[in-house]
PyMOL commands that place a pseudoatom at each C-alpha (Angstrom):
pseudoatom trace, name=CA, resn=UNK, resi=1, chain=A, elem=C, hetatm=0, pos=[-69.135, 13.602, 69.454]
pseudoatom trace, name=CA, resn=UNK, resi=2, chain=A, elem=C, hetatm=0, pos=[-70.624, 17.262, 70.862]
pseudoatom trace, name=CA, resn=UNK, resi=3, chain=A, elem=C, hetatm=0, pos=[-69.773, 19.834, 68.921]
pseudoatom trace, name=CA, resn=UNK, resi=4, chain=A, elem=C, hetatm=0, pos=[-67.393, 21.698, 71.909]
pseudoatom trace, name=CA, resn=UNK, resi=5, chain=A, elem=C, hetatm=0, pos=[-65.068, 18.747, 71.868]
pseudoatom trace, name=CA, resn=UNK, resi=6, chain=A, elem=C, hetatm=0, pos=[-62.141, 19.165, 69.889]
pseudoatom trace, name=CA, resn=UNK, resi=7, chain=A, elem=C, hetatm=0, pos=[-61.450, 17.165, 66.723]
pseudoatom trace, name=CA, resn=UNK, resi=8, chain=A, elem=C, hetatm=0, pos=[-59.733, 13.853, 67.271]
pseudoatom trace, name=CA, resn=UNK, resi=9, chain=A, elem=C, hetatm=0, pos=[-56.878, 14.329, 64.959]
pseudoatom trace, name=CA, resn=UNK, resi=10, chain=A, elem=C, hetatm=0, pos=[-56.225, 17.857, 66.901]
pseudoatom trace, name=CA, resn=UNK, resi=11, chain=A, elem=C, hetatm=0, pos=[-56.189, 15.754, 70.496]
pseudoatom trace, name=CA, resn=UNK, resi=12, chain=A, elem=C, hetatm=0, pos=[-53.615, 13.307, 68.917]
pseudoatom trace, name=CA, resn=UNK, resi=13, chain=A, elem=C, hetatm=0, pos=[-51.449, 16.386, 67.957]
pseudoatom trace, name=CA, resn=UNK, resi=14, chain=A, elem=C, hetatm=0, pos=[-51.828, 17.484, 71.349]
pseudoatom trace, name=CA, resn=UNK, resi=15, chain=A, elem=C, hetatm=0, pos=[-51.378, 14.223, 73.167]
pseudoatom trace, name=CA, resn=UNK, resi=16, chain=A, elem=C, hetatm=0, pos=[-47.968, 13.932, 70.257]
pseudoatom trace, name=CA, resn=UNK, resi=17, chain=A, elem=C, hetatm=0, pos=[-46.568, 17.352, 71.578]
pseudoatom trace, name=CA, resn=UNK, resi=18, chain=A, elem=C, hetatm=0, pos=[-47.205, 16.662, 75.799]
pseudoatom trace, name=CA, resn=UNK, resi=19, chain=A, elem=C, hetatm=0, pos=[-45.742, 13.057, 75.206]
pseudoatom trace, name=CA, resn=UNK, resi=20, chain=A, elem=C, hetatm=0, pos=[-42.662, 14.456, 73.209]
pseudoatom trace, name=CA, resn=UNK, resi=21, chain=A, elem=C, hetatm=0, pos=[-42.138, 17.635, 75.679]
pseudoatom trace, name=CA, resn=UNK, resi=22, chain=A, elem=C, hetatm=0, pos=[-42.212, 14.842, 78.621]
pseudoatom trace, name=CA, resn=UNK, resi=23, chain=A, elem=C, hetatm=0, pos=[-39.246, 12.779, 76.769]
pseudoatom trace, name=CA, resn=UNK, resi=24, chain=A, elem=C, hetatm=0, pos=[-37.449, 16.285, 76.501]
pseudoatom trace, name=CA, resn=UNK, resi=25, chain=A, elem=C, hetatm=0, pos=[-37.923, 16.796, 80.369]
pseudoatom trace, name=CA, resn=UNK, resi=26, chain=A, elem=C, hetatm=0, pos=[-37.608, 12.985, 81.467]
pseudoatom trace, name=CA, resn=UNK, resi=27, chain=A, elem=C, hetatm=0, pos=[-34.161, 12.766, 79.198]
pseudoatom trace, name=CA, resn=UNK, resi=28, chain=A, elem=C, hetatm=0, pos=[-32.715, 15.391, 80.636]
pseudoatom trace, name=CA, resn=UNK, resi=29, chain=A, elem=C, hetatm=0, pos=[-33.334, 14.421, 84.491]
pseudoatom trace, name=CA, resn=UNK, resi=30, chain=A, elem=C, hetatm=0, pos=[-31.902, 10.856, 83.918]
pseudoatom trace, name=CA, resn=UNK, resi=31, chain=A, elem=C, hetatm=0, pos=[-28.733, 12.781, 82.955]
pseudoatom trace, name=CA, resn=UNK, resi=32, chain=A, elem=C, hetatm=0, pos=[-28.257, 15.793, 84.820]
pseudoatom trace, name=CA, resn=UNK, resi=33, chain=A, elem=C, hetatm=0, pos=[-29.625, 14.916, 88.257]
pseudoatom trace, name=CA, resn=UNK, resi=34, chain=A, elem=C, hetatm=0, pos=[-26.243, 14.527, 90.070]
pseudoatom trace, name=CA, resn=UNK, resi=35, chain=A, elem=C, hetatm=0, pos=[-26.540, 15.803, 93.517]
pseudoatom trace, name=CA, resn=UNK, resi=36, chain=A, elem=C, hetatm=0, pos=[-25.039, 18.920, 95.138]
pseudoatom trace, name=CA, resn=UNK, resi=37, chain=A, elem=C, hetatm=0, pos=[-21.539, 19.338, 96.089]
pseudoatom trace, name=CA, resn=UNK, resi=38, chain=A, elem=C, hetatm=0, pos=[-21.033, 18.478, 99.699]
pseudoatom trace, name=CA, resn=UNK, resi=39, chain=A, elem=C, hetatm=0, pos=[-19.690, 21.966, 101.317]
pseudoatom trace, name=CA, resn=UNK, resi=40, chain=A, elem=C, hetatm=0, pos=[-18.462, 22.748, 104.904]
pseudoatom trace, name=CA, resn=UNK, resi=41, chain=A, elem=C, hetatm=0, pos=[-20.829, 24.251, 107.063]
pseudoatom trace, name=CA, resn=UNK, resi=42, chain=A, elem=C, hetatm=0, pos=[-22.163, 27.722, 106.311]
pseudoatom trace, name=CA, resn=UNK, resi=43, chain=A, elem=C, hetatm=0, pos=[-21.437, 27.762, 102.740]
pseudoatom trace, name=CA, resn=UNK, resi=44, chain=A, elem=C, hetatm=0, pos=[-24.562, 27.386, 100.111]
pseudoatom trace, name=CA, resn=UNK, resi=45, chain=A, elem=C, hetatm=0, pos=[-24.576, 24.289, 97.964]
pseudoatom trace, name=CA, resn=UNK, resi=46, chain=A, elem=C, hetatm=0, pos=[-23.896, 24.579, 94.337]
pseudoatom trace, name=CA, resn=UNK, resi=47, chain=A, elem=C, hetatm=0, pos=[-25.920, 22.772, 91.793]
pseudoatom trace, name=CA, resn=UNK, resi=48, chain=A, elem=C, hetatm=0, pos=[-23.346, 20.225, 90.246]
pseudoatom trace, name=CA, resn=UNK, resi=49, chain=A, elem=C, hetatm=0, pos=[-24.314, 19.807, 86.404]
pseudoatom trace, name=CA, resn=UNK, resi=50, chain=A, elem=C, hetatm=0, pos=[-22.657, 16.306, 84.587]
pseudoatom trace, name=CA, resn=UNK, resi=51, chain=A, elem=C, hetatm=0, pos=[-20.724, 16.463, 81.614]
pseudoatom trace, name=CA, resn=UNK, resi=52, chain=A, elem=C, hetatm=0, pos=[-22.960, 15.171, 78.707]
pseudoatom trace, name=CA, resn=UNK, resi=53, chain=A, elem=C, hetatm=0, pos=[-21.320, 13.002, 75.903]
pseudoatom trace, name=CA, resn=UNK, resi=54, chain=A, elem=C, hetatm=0, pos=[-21.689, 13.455, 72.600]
pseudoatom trace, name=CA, resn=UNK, resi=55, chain=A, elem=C, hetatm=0, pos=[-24.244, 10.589, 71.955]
pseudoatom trace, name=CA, resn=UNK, resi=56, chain=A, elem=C, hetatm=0, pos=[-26.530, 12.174, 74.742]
pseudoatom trace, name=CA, resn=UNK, resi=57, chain=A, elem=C, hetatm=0, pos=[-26.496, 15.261, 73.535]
pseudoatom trace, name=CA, resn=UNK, resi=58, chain=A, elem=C, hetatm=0, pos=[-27.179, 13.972, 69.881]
pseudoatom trace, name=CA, resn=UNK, resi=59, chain=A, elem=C, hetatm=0, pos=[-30.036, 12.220, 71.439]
pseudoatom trace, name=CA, resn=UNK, resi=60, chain=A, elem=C, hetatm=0, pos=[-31.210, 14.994, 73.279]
pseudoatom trace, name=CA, resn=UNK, resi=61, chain=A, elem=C, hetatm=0, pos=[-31.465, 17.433, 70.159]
pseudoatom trace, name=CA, resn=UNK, resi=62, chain=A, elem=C, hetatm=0, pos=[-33.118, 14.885, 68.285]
pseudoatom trace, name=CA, resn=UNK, resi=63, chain=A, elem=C, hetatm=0, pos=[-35.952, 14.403, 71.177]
pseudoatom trace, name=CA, resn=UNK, resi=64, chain=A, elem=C, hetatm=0, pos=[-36.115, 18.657, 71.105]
pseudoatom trace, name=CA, resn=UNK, resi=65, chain=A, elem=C, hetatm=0, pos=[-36.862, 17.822, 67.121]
pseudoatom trace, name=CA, resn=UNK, resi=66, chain=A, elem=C, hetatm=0, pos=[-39.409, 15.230, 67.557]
pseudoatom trace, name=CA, resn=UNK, resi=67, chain=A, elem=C, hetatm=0, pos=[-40.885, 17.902, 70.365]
pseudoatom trace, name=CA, resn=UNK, resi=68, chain=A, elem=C, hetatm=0, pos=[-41.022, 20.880, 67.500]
pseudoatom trace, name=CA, resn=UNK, resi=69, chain=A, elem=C, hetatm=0, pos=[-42.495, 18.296, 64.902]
pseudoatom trace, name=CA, resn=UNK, resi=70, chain=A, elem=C, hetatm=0, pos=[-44.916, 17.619, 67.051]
pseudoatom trace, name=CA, resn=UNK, resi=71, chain=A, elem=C, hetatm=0, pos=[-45.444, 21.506, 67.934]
pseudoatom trace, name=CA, resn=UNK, resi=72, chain=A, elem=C, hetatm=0, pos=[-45.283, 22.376, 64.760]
pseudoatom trace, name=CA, resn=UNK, resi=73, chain=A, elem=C, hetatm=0, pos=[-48.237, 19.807, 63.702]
pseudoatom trace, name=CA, resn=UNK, resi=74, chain=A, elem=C, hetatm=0, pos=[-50.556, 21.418, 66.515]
pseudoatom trace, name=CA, resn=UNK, resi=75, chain=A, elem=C, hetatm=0, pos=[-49.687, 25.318, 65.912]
pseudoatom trace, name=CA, resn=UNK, resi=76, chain=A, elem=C, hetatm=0, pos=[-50.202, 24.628, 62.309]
pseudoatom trace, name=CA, resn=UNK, resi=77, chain=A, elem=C, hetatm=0, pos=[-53.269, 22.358, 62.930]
pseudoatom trace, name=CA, resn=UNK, resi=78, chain=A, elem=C, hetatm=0, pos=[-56.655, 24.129, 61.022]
pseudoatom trace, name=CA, resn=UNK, resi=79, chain=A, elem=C, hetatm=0, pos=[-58.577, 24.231, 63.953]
pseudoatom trace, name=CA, resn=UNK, resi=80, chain=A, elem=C, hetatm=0, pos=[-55.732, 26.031, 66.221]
pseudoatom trace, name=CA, resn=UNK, resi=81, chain=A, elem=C, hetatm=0, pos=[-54.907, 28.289, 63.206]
pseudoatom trace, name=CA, resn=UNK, resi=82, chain=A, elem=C, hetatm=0, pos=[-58.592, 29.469, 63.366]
pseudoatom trace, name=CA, resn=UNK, resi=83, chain=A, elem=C, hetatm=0, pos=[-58.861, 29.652, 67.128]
pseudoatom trace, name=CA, resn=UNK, resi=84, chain=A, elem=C, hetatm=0, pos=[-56.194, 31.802, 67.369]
pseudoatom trace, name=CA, resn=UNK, resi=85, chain=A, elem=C, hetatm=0, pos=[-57.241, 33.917, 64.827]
pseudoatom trace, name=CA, resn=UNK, resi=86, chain=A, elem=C, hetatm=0, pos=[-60.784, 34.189, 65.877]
pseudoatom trace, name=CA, resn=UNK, resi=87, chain=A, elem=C, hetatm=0, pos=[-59.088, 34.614, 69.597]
pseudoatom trace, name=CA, resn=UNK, resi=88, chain=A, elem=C, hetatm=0, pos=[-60.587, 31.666, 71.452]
pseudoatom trace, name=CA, resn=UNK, resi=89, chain=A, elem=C, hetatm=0, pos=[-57.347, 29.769, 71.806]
pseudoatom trace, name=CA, resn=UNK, resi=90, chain=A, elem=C, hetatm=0, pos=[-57.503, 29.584, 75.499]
pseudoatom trace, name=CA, resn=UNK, resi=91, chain=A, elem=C, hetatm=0, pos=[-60.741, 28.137, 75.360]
pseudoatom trace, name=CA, resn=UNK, resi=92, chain=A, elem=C, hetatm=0, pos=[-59.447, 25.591, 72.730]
pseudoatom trace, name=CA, resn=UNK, resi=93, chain=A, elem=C, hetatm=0, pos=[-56.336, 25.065, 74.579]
pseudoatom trace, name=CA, resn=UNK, resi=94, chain=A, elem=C, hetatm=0, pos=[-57.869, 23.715, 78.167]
pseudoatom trace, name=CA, resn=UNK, resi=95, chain=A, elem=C, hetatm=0, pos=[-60.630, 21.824, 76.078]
pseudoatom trace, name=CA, resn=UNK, resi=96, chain=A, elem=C, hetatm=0, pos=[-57.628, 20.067, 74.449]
pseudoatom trace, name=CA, resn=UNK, resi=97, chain=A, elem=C, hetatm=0, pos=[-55.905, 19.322, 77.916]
pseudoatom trace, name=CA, resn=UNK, resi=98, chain=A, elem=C, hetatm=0, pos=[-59.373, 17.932, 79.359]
pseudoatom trace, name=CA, resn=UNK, resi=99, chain=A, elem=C, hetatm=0, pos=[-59.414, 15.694, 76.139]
pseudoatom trace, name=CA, resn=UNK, resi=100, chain=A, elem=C, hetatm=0, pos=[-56.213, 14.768, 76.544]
pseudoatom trace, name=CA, resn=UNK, resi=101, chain=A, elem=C, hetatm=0, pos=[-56.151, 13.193, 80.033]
pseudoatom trace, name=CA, resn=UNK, resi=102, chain=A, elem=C, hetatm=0, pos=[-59.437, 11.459, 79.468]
pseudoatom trace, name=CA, resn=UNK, resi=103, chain=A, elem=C, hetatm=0, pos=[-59.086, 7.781, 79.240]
pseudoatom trace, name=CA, resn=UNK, resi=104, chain=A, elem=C, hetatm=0, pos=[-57.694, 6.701, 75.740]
pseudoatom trace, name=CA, resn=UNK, resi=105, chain=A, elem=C, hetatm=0, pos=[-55.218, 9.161, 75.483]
for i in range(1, 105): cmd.bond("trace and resi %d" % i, "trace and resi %d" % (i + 1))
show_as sticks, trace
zoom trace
């Protein structure tokens, strides 16, 4: 493995955190995605938000947990704690997105 590609464990941690923040996002639009109120002409359409229950809002917070566990293994991660010390983050950070989407992620 060349030396500018980013640790393996640190791409699973990475891969952990998009795939958790995508259940967050994919979650939430299979709930809330009812469609505008249908108004008379000439007056703007407002968003109409549905009522969650309890059990998907339990399920919700606990898929926002899993997303900071998995956030929380990246930031805390050796090789991010010393990129962003050593302020080449950015540089780490789109190496890690490449490395992501390659096949086998």
């Amino acid at each position: 493995m060349p030396s500018d590609e980013p640790p393996a464990d640190l791409v699973a941690c990475q891969s952990a955190f998009q795939d958790a923040d995508a259940a967050v996002a994919a979650y939430v639009e299979s709930i809330d995605h009812a469609p505008a109120e249908e108004l008379a002409d000439g007056q703007d359409q407002a968003p109409h938000r549905a009522v969650w229950s309890q059990d998907q809002a339990g399920e919700l917070e606990r898929l926002r947990r899993v997303r900071m566990a998995a956030l929380k293994a990246l930031w805390g991660h050796p090789a991010v704690v010393e990129a962003m010390a050593g302020g080449s983050w950015m540089s780490l950070h789109r190496r890690l997105k490449k490395a992501v989407s390659a096949p086998g992620w």
